[in-house]
mmCIF file of the C-alpha atoms, coordinates in Angstrom:
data_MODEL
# 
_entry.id   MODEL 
# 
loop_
_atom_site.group_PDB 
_atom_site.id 
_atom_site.type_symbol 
_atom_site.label_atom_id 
_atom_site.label_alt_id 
_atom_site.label_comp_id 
_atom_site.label_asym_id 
_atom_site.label_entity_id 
_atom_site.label_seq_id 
_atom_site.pdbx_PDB_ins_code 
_atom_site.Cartn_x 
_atom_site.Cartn_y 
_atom_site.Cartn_z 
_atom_site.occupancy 
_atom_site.B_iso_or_equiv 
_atom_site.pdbx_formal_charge 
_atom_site.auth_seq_id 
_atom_site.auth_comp_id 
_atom_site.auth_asym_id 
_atom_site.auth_atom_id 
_atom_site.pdbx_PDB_model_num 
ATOM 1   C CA . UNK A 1 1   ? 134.068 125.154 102.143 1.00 0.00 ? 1   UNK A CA 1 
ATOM 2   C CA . UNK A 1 2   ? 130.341 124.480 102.773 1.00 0.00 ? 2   UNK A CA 1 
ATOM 3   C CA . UNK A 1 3   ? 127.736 124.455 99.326  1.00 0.00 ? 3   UNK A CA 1 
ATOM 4   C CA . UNK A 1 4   ? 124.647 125.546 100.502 1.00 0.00 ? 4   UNK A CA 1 
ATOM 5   C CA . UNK A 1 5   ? 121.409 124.270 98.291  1.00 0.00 ? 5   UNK A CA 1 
ATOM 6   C CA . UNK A 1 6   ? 117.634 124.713 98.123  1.00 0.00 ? 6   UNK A CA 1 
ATOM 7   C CA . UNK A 1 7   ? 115.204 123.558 95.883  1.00 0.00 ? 7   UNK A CA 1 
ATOM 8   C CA . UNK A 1 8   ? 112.554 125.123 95.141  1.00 0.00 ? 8   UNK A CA 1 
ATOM 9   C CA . UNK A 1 9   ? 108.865 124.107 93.312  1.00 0.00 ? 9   UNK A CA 1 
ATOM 10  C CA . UNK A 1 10  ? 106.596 127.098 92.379  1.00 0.00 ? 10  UNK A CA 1 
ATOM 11  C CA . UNK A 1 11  ? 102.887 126.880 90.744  1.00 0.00 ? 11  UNK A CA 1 
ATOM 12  C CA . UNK A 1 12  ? 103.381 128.157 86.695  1.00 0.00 ? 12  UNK A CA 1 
ATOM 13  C CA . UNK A 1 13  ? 101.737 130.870 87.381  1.00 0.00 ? 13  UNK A CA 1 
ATOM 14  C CA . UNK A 1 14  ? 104.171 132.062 89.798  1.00 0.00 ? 14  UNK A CA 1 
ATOM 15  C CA . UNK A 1 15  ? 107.187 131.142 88.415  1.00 0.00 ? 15  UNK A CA 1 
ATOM 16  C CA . UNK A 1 16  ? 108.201 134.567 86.935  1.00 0.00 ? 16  UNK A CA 1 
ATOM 17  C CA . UNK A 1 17  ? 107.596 136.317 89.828  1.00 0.00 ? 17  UNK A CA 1 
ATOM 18  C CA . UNK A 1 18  ? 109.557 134.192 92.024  1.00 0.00 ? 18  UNK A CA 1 
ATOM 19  C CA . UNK A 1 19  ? 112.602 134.341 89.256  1.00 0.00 ? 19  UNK A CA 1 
ATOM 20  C CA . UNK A 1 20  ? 112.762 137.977 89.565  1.00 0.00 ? 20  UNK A CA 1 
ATOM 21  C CA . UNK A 1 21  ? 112.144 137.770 93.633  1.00 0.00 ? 21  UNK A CA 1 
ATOM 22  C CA . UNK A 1 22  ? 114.943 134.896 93.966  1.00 0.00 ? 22  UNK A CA 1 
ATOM 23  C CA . UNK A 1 23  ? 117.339 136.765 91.659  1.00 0.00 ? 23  UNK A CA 1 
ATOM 24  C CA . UNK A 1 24  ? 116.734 140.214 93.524  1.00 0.00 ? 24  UNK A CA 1 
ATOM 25  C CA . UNK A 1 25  ? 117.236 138.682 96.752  1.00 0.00 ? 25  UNK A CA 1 
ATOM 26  C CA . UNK A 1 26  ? 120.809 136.333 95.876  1.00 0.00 ? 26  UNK A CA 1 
ATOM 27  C CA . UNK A 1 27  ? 122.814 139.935 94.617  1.00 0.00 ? 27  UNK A CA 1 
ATOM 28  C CA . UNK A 1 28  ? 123.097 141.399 98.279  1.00 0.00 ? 28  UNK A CA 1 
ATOM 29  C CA . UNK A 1 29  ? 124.201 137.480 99.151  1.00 0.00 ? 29  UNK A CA 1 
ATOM 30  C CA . UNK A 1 30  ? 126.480 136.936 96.702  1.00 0.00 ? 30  UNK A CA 1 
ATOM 31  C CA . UNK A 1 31  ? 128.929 140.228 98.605  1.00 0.00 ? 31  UNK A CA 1 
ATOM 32  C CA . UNK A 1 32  ? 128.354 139.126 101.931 1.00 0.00 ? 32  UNK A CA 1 
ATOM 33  C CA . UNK A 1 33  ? 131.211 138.186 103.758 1.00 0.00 ? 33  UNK A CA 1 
ATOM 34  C CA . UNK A 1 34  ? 132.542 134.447 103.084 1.00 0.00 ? 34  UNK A CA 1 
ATOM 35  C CA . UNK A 1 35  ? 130.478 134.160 100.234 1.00 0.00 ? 35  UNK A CA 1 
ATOM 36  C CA . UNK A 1 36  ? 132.073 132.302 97.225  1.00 0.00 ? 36  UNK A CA 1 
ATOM 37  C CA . UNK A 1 37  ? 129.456 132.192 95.250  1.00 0.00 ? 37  UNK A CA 1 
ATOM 38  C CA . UNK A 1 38  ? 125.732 132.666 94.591  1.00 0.00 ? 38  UNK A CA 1 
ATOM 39  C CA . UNK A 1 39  ? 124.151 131.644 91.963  1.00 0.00 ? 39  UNK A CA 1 
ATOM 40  C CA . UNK A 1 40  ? 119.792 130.407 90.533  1.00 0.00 ? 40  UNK A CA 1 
ATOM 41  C CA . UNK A 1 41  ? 119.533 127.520 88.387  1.00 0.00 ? 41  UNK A CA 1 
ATOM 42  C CA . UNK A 1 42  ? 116.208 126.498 86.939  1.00 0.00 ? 42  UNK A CA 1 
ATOM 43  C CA . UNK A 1 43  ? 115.999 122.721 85.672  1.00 0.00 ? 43  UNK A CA 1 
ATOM 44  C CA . UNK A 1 44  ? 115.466 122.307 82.370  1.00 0.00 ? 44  UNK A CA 1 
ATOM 45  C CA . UNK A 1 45  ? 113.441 119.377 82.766  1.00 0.00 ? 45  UNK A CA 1 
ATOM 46  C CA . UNK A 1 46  ? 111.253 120.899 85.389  1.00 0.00 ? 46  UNK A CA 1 
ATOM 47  C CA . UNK A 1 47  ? 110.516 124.771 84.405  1.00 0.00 ? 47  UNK A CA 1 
ATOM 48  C CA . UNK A 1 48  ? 108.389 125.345 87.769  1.00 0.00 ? 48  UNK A CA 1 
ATOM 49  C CA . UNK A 1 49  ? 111.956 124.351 90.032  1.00 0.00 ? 49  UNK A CA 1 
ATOM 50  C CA . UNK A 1 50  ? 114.870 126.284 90.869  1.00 0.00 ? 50  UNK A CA 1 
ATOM 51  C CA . UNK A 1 51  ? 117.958 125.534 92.817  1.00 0.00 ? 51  UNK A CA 1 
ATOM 52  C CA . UNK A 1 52  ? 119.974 128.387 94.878  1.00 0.00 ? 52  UNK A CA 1 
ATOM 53  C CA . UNK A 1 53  ? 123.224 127.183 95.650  1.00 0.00 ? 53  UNK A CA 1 
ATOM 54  C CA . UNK A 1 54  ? 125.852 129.434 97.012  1.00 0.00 ? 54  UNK A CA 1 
ATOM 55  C CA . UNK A 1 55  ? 129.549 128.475 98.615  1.00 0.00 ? 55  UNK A CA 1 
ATOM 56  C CA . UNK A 1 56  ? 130.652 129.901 101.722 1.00 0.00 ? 56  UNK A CA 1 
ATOM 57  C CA . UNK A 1 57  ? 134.579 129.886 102.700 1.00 0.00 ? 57  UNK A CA 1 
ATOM 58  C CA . UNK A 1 58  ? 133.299 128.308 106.805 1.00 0.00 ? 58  UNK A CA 1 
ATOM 59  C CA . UNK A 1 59  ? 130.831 127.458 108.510 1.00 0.00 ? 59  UNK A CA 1 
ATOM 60  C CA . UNK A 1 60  ? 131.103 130.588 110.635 1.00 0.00 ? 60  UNK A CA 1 
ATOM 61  C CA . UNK A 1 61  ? 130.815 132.245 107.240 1.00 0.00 ? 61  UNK A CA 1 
ATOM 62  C CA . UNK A 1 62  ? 127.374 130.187 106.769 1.00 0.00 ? 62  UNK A CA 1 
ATOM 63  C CA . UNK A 1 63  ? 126.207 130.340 110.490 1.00 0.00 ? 63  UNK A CA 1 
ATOM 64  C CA . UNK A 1 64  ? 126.207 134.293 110.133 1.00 0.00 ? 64  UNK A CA 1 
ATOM 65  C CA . UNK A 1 65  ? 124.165 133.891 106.960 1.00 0.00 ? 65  UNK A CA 1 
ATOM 66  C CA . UNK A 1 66  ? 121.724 132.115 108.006 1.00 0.00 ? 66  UNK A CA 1 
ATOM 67  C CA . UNK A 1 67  ? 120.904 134.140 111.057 1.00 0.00 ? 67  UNK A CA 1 
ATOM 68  C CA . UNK A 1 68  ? 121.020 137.655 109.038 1.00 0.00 ? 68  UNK A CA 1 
ATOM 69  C CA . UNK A 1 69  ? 117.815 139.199 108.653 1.00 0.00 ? 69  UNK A CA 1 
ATOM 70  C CA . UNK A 1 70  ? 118.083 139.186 104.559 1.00 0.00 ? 70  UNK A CA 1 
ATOM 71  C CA . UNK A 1 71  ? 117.747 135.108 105.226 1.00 0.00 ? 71  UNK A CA 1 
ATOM 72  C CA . UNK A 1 72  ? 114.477 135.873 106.421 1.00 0.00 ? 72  UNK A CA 1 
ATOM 73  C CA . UNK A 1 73  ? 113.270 136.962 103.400 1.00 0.00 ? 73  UNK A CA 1 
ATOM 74  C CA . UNK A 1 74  ? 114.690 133.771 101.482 1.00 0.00 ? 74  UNK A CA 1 
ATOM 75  C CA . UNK A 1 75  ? 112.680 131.653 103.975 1.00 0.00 ? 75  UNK A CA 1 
ATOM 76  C CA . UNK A 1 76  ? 109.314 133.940 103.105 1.00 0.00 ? 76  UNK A CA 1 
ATOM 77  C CA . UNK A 1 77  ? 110.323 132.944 99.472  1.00 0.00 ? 77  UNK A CA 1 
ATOM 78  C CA . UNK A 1 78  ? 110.607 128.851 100.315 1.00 0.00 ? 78  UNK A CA 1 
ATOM 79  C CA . UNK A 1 79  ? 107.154 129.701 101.942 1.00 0.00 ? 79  UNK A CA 1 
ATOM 80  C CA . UNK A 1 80  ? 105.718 130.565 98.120  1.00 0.00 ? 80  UNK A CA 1 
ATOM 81  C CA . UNK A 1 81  ? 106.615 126.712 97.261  1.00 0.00 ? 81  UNK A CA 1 
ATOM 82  C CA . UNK A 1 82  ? 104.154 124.720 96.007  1.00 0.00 ? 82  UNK A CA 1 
ATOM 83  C CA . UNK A 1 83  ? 105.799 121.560 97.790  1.00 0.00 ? 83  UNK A CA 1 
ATOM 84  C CA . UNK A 1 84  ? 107.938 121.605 100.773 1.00 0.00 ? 84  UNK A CA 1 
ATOM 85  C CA . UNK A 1 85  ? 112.157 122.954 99.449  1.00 0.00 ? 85  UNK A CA 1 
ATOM 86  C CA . UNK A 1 86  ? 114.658 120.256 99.462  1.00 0.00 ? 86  UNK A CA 1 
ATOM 87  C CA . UNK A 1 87  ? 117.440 121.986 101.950 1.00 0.00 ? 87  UNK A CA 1 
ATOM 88  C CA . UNK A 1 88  ? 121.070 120.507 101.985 1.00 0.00 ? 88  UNK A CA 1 
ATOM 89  C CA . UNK A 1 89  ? 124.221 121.734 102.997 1.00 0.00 ? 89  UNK A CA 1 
ATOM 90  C CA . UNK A 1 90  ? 127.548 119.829 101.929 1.00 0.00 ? 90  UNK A CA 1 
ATOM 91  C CA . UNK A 1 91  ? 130.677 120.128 103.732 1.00 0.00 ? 91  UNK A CA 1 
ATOM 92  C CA . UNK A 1 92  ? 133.816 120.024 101.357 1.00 0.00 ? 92  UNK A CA 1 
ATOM 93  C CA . UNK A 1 93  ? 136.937 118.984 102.421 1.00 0.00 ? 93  UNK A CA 1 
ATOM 94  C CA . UNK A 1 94  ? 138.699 118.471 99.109  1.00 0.00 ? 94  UNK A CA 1 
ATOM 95  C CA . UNK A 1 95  ? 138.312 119.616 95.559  1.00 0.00 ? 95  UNK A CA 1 
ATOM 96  C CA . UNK A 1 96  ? 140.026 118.552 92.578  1.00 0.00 ? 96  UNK A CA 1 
ATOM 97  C CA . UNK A 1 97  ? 139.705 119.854 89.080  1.00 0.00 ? 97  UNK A CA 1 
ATOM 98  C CA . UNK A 1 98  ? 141.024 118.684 85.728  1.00 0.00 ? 98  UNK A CA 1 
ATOM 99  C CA . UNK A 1 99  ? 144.100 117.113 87.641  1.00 0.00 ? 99  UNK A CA 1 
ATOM 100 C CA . UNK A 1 100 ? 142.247 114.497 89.051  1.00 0.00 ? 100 UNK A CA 1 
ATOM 101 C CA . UNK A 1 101 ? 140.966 113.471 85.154  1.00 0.00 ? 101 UNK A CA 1 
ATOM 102 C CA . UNK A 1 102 ? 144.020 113.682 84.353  1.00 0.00 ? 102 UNK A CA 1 
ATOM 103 C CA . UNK A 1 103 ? 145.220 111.339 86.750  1.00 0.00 ? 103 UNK A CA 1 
ATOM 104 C CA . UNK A 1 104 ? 142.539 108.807 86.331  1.00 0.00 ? 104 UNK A CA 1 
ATOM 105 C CA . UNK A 1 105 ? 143.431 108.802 82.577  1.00 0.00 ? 105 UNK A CA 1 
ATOM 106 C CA . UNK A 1 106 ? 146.930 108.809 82.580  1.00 0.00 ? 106 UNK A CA 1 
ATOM 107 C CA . UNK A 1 107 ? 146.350 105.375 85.059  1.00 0.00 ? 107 UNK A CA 1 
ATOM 108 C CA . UNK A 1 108 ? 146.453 101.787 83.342  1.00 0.00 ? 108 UNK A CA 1 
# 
C-alpha cells in the first residue's frame, strides 16, 4: 500500500473556494482503480491548510494516478497555494491495528 499526502496553504480569502474545488475534484479519485481511499482534512490549528491523503493498493495503482489527466487539475489546485505544498508519499509494508496494542499491553 502507498499513502499519498499533500499539504496545502491557501490565503483566507480563498479558503472556501478551494474546499469546494479540492472536495469536487477527490470524488472522481476516490473510484479510480486501486484507490483505497480519498479523503480532505483541514487542521484545526491552521484553518487556511488542508491535507489530501488518499491510499492506493500499488504503486502501479499510484503511477497511473498521477499521470491521468484529472491529476492535472490537482496540480492547478497546489498552484492556488499561498506557500509551496508539502508532497510525500509513504510506502507501507505492514499495518497493525488494535492487535498490536494489545500485544504491547498484555507484555510485562
Amino acid at each position: 500500500m502507498i499513502i499519498e499526502s499533500i499539504r496545502i496553504v491557501v490565503r483566507p480569502t480563498k479558503r472556501e473556494q478551494f474546499r469546494r474545488a479540492l472536495a469536487a475534484w477527490a470524488g472522481p479519485t476516490a473510484v479510480e482503480n486501486g484507490c483505497i481511499s480519498c479523503r480532505i482534512l483541514q487542521d484545526g490549528s491552521e484553518l487556511d491548510a488542508f491535507c489530501y491523503e488518499a491510499q492506493w493498493k500499488s504503486q502501479d495503482d499510484l503511477l497511473r494516478h498521477l499521470r491521468s489527466e484529472h491529476y492535472k487539475c490537482l496540480l492547478l489546485l497546489m498552484e492556488l497555494g499561498s506557500e509551496a505544498p508539502l508532497v510525500e508519499f509513504h510506502t507501507v509494508a505492514e499495518t497493525k491495528g488494535l492487535d498490536l496494542i494489545e500485544y504491547a499491553r498484555s507484555e510485562p
